[in-house]
C-alpha positions as CSV (number, residue, x, y, z in Angstrom):
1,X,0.0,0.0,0.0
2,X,1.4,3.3,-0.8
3,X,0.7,6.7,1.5
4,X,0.6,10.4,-0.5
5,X,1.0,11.4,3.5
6,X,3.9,13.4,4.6
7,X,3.3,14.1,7.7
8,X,0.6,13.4,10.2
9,X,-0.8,16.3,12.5
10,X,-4.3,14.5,13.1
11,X,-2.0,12.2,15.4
12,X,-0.9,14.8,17.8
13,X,-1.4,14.2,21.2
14,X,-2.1,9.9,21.0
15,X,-0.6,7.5,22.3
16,X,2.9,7.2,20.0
17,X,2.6,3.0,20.2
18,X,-0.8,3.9,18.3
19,X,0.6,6.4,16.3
20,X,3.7,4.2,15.1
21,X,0.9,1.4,14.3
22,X,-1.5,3.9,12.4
23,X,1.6,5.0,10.4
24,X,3.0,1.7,9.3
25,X,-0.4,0.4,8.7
26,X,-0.3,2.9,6.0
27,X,2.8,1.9,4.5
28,X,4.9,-0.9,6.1
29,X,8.1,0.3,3.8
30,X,8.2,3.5,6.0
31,X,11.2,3.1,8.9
32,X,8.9,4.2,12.3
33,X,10.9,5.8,14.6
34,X,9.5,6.4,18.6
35,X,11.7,9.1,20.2
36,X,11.6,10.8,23.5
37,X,11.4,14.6,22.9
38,X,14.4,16.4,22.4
39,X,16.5,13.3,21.3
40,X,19.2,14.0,19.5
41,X,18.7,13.0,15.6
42,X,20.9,13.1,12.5
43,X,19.9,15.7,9.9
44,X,19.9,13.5,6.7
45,X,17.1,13.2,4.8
46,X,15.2,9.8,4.3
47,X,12.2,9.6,2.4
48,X,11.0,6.4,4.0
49,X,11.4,7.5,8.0
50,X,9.4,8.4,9.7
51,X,10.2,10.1,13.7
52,X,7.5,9.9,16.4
53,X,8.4,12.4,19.2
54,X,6.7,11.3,22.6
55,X,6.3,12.9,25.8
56,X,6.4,12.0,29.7
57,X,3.1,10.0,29.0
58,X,4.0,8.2,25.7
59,X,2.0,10.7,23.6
60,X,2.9,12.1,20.4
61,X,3.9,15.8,21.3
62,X,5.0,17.2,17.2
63,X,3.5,16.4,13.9
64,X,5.3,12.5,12.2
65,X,6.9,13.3,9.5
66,X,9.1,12.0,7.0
67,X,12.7,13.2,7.8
């Protein structure tokens, strides 16, 4: 299944297990990253991964999107 999605703001504030799920539901080639916020990341550029910042309570605290 392919996604036109590049980013995914309606999954702001869910649980980021959920949100990794939803994501790779909609395309299992995507890379699904769960990161605390403020983790350090590298700045290359991948069009098939995906970062899921979480918070204290495991919920997604930015917009997914494909970096």
């Amino acid at each position: 299944m392919s996604s036109n999605h590049k980013s995914w703001a309606n999954l702001v504030g869910k649980p980021a297990d959920e949100a990794v799920e939803a994501i790779k539901k909609e395309n299992s080639n995507f890379h699904v990253i769960k990161l605390e916020d403020g983790s350090p990341v590298t700045t290359d550029e991948r069009h098939d991964r995906v970062r899921v910042f979480y918070d204290e309570n495991g919920n997604v605290v930015s917009e997914p999107k494909i970096a």
